[in-house]
C-alpha positions in Angstrom: 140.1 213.8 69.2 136.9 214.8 67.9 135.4 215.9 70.8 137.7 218.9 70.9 138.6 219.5 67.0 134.8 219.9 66.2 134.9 222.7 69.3 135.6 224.7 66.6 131.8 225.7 66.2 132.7 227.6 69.6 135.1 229.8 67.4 133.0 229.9 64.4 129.7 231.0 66.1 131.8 233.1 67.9 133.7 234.7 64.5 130.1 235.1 62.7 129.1 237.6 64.7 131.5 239.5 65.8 133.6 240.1 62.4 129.8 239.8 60.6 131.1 237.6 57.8 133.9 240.3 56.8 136.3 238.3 54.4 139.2 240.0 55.6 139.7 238.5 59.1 137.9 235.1 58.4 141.2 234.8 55.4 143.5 235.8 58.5 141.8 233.3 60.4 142.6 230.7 58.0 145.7 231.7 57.4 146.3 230.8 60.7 145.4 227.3 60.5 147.4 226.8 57.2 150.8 227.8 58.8 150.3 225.9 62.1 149.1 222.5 60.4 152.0 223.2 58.2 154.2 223.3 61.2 152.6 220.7 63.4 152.0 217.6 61.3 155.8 218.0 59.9 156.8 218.6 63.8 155.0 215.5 65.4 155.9 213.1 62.2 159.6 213.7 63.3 159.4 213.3 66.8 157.7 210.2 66.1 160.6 208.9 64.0 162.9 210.6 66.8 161.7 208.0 68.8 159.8 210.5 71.0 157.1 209.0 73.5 153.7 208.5 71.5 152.3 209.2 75.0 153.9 212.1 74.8 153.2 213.6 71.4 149.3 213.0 72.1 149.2 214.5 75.9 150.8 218.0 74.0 148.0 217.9 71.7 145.4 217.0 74.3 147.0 220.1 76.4 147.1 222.7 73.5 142.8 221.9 73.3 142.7 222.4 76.8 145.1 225.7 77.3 142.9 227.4 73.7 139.5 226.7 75.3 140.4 227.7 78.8 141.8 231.0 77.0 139.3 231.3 75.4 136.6 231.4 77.8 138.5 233.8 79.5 138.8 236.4 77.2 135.7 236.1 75.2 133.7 239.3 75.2 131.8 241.4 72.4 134.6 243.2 70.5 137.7 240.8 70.6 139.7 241.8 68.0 141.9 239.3 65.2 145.3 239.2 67.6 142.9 238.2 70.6 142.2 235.2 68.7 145.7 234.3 67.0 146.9 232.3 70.4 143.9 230.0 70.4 143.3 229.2 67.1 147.1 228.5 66.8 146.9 226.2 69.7 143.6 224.4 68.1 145.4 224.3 64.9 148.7 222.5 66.8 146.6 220.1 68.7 144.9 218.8 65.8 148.6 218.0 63.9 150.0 216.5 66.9 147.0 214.1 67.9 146.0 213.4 64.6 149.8 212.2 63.1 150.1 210.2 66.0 146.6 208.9 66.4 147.2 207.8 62.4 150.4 205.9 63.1 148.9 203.9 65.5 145.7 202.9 63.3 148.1 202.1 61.0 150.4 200.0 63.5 150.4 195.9 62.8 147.8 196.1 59.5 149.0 193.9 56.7 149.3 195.9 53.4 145.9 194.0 52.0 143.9 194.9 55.2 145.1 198.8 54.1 141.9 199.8 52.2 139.6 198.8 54.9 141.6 200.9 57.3 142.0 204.0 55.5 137.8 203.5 54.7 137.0 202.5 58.5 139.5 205.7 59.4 137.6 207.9 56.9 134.3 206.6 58.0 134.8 207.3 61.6 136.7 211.0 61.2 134.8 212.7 58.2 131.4 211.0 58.7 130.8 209.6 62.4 133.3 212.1 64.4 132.7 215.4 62.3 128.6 215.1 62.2 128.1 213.8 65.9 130.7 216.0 67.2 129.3 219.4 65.9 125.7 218.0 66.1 126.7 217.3 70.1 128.0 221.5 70.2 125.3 222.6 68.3 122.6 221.2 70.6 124.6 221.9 73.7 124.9 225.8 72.4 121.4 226.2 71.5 120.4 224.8 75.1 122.7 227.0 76.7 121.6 229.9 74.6 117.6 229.7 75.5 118.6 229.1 78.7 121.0 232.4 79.9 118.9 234.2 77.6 115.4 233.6 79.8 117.6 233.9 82.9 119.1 237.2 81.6 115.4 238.5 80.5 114.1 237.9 84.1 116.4 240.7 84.9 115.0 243.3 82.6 111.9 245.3 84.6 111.1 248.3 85.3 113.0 248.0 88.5 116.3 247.6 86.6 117.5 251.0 86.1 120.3 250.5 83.6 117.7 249.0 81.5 114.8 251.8 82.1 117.9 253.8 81.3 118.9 252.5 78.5 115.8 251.4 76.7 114.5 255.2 77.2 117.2 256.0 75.5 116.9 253.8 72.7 113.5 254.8 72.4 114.4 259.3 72.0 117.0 257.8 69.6 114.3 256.2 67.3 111.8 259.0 67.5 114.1 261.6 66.8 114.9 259.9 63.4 111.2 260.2 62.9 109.7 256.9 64.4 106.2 257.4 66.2 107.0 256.8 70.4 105.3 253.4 69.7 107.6 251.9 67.4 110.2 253.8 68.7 109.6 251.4 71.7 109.4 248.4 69.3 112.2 248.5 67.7 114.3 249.8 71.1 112.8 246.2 72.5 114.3 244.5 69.6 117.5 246.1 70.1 118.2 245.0 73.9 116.5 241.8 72.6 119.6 241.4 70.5 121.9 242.1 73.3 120.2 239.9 75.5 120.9 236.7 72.8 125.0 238.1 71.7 125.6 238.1 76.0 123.9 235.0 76.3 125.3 233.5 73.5 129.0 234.6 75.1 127.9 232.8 78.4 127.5 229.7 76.8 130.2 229.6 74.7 132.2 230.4 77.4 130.9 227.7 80.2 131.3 225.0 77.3 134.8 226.2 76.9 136.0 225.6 80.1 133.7 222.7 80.8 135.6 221.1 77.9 138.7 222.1 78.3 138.8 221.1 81.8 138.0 217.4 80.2 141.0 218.2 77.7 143.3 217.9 80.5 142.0 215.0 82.2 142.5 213.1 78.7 145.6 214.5 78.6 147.0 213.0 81.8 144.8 209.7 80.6 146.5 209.1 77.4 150.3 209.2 79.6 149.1 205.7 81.4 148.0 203.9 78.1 151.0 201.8 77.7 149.7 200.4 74.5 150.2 204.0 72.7 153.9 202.8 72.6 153.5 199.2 71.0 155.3 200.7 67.9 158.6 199.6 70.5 157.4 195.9 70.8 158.6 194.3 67.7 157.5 191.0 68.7 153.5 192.6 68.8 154.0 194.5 66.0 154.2 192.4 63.0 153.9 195.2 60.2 155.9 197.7 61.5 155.7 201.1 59.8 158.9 202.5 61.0 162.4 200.1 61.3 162.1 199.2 65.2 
């Protein structure tokens, strides 16, 4: 599960610089998340109780990581505005309720009420402090890789042979000087500038290529999860000692 919630670095990173920190649309963005984990851990906790396939309930979740990244990396460009982003972030914020209500009942499935302390630490231990750190330590080292990497293939491109650069970068450069810049730091700073772009477009590349890489591995888990027969032992009473719902 953690291998696609902490994919939220992809949206973040992605967020930071193209809203620049403005408080407005990072509250909308919350909001989001608020009202769908409001909806989703509420929805899956009666399905469960329904008597809804646990199978089920976690291939849904599995499949709302895959269709927001795949989305995602589809539309990702340099100027996505708030709505572009409402359908993914509500399917992240969906996934997470669904996979992690169920994933819960199931750690909590056939543990005696004395054993409860050690599962609730060994749950803590392995969500908040193993899955959180290694999962956005994992992104964050696969994004900066990715980054340094489309970035030196993109600069490869820029020479004097490439017209739209020539174009563009003499441009840059009359823009600078006419505000009063001498020609050569007027040619500094219009480096610097097409530097930047360089890093945001190869910054989009890689978020994009881990979006689809990953949610292309969302799906596969998705379709795993439907074979594991054991998901459903809440249904065998004679395995399931501590039962925490009537069956």
């Amino acid at each position: 599960m953690y291998i696609f919630y902490t994919t939220s670095l992809l949206y973040n990173t992605y967020i930071d610089f193209n809203f620049k920190g403005e408080e407005h649309y990072l509250a909308h963005i919350g909001l989001i998340h608020v009202v769908c984990y409001a909806i989703s851990f509420p929805l899956a906790g009666i399905m469960f109780h329904k008597g809804y396939s646990k199978r089920l309930i976690l291939s849904i979740g599995f499949l709302c990581y895959a269709f927001s990244l795949i989305y995602f990396c589809h539309i990702i460009q340099t100027d996505l505005s708030y709505w572009d982003l409402v359908l993914p972030l509500m399917l992240e914020s969906i996934a997470y309720g669904f996979i992690l209500t169920t994933a819960a009942a199931f750690m909590a499935t056939n543990i005696p009420r004395k054993h409860n302390k050690d599962r609730v630490m060994g749950s803590i231990t392995a969500r908040y402090v193993l899955g959180t750190f290694i999962g956005y330590s994992f992104y964050s080292n696969w994004l900066f890789r990715g980054v340094v990497r489309n970035s030196a293939h993109l600069a490869e491109n820029l020479t004097v042979s490439n017209l739209p650069f020539t174009s563009e970068l003499k441009k840059l450069t009359s823009g600078f000087a006419y505000k009063g810049a001498d020609m050569q730091l007027a040619h500094q700073r219009a480096l610097a500038v097409l530097q930047e772009k360089v890093h945001i477009q190869a910054t989009l590349i890689t978020i994009r290529d881990i979006s689809f890489t990953v949610g292309i591995l969302a799906i596969i888990v998705a379709i795993i999860v439907l074979f594991v027969k054991r998901f459903e032992m809440h249904k065998i009473i004679s395995k399931n000692k501590y039962r925490i719902i009537p069956w």
